[in-house]
PADREN-836040 format. One record per residue (C-alpha): residue in one letter; x, y, z. Coordinates in steps of 0.1 Angstrom, whole numbers, plus 5000, padded with zeros to 4 digits. Each point is the difference from the previous one (the first is absolute). Example, Ala and Ser with C-alpha at 12.3 -4.5 7.8 and 13.67 -1.06 7.14 Angstrom:
2
A512349555078/S501450344993/
***
This chain:
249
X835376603857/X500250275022/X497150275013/X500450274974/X499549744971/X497349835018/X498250345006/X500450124965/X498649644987/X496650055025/X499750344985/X500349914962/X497849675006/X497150245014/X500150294974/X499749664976/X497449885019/X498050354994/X501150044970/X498649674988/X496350135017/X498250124974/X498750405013/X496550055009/X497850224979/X498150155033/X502649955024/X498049855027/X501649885031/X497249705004/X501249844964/X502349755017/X497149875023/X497350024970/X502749804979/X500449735026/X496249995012/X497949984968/X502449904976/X502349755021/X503750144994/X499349894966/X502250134967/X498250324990/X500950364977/X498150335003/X498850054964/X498250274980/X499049804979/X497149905032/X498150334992/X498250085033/X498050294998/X498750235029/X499050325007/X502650255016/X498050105027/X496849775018/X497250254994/X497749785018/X502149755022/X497249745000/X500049964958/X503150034987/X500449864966/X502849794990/X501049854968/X502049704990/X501049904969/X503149754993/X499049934963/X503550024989/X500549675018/X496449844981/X500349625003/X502450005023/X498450095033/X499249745024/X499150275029/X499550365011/X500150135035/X499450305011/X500550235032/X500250335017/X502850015025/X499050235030/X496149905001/X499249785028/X498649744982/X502650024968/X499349744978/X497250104970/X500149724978/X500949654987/X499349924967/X500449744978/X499050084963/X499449734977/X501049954962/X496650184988/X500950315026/X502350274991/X502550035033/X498350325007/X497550125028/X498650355016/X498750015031/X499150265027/X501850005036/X499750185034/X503550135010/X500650165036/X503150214995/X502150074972/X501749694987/X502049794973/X497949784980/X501249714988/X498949714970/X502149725002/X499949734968/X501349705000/X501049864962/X500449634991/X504150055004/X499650055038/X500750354999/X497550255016/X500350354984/X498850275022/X498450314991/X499550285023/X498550315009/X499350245026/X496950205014/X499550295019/X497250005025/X498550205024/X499349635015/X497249865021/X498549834971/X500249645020/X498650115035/X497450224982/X495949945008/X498649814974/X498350174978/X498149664988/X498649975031/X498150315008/X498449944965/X496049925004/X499949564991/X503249954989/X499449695015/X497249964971/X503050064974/X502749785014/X501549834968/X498850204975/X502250014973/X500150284973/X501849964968/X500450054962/X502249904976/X501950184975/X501449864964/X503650125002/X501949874966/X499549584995/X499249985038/X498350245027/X499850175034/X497849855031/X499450315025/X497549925028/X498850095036/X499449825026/X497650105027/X502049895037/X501250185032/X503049844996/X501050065037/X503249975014/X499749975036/X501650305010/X496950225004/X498749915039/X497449785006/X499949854961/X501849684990/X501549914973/X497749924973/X501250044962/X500449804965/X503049735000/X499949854971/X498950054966/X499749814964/X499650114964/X498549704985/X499549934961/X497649794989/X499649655016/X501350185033/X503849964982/X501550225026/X502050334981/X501450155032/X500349995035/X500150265022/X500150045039/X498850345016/X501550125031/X498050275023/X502550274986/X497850034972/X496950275000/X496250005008/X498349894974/X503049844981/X500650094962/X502149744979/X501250024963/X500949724979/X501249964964/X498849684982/X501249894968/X497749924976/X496150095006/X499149695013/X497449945032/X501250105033/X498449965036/X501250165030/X499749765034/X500450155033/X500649875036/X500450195028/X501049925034/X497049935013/X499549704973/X496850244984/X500949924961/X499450254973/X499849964959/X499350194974/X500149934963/X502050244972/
***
C-alpha cells in the first residue's frame, strides 16, 4: 500500500467517523466532556421527542424556569438527568420517577451566563435520549446575594413546603415551594448548605420518585410533578445538613 492510498483511507475513515456522530442541536463545544462525565460514554441520541422547555432569555438569572417532559417515552424511563453546561456548578437534577410518576418535572434554576441546557433520559433499552435547549442570560444568577437570606426569620421558615394539587384528566399535577437558601458556596463567607435528596412517597411510604437536587437550583426551590391517579402523596425532604422536611398532599 503506498502513502497516497493510505492517506485517502485516514481521510474517508474520519469523515465516517463524523458522519456516524449524530449533530448537536446547540452546538456546544463542552458536549463531548458532559457526554463522558455524567453519562459515561454511554450509547445516547439527541431527541425531540425530550421536550425541554425554557425561556429565551433569563429575565431573572436566579429563577429560571425549566420544564421537562419525556412522556412519549411513559414506562419506559428508568432516569432523567439534567444540566446546564457553562454554570459552575452544572449538574440540576437526578431523578428517578417511579411507575405511579409521569417522567416529567419543572423546576427553577440559577444560571450565570448564557448556556445550553440539557435533560438527559435514560430508557430501559440503554439508550439515553437527549433533549436540549439554550438560554440567554445576562448571567450572575449563581454568584448573586441571596435574596433568602436578607429576608427577616427565614430561619423560622426553613422547610416550609407550599403546594396544591390539581386534577388533570385520570391523574393530577403536584406544584409546591419549598422554603431554603439553597446556597451554593460561591457567595463569600457562606457554605454550602442546600436540599440533596428528595422523595414522593404514596401511602405506606411506597416511594414514587426519587430525586437529588444540586445547588444549581433556585432560592426557595419550586418542583412540579405529575402523578397518575389521585392517590395520597407526601413530599420528604433532606438537605445537607441532615434537617428533614415533609409535608403531606
Amino acid at each position: 500500500m503506498d502513502w497516497r492510498t493510505l492517506v485517502l483511507l485516514t481521510l474517508f475513515a474520519w469523515a465516517w467517523e463524523a458522519r456516524a456522530q449524530p449533530a448537536d442541536p446547540v452546538t456546544s463545544v463542552m458536549w463531548d466532556y458532559y457526554h463522558q462525565r455524567l453519562l459515561n460514554g454511554e450509547p445516547f441520541v439527541f431527541d425531540d421527542k425530550v421536550r425541554l422547555e425554557v425561556p429565551p432569555f433569563a429575565e431573572d438569572a436566579r429563577q429560571v424556569p425549566i420544564q421537562i417532559d419525556a412522556s412519549a417515552y411513559r414506562g419506559k424511563v428508568k432516569r432523567i438527568l439534567a444540566w446546564a453546561e457553562l454554570n459552575p456548578i452544572p449538574r440540576i437534577v437526578d431523578f428517578t420517577p417511579g411507575a405511579e410518576l409521569e417522567p416529567s418535572l419543572a423546576i427553577r434554576i440559577r444560571v450565570e451566563q448564557a448556556t445550553p441546557i440539557r435533560a438527559a433520559v435514560l430508557t430501559d433499552d440503554g439508550l439515553w435520549h437527549v433533549g436540549s435547549a439554550r438560554i440567554e442570560a445576562a448571567g450572575g444568577g449563581c454568584t448573586a446575594p441571596s435574596v433568602v437570606r436578607a429576608e427577616t426569620g427565614w430561619e423560622e421558615r426553613l422547610g416550609q413546603v407550599l403546594g396544591k394539587r390539581f386534577v388533570r384528566g385520570e391523574g393530577s399535577r403536584l406544584r409546591l415551594q419549598v422554603s431554603h437558601p439553597m446556597d451554593n458556596g460561591l457567595v463569600g463567607g457562606i457554605p454550602e448548605f442546600y436540599i440533596e435528596q428528595a422523595e414522593l412517597r404514596g401511602e405506606g411510604g411506597q416511594v414514587l420518585g426519587r430525586i437529588e437536587l444540586f445547588p444549581a437550583v433556585s432560592e426557595n426551590p419550586t418542583l412540579s410533578f405529575d402523578l397518575r391517579g389521585n392517590r395520597h402523596a407526601e413530599l420528604w425532604l433532606r438537605d445537607n445538613n441532615g434537617n428533614e422536611f415533609q409535608a403531606a398532599f
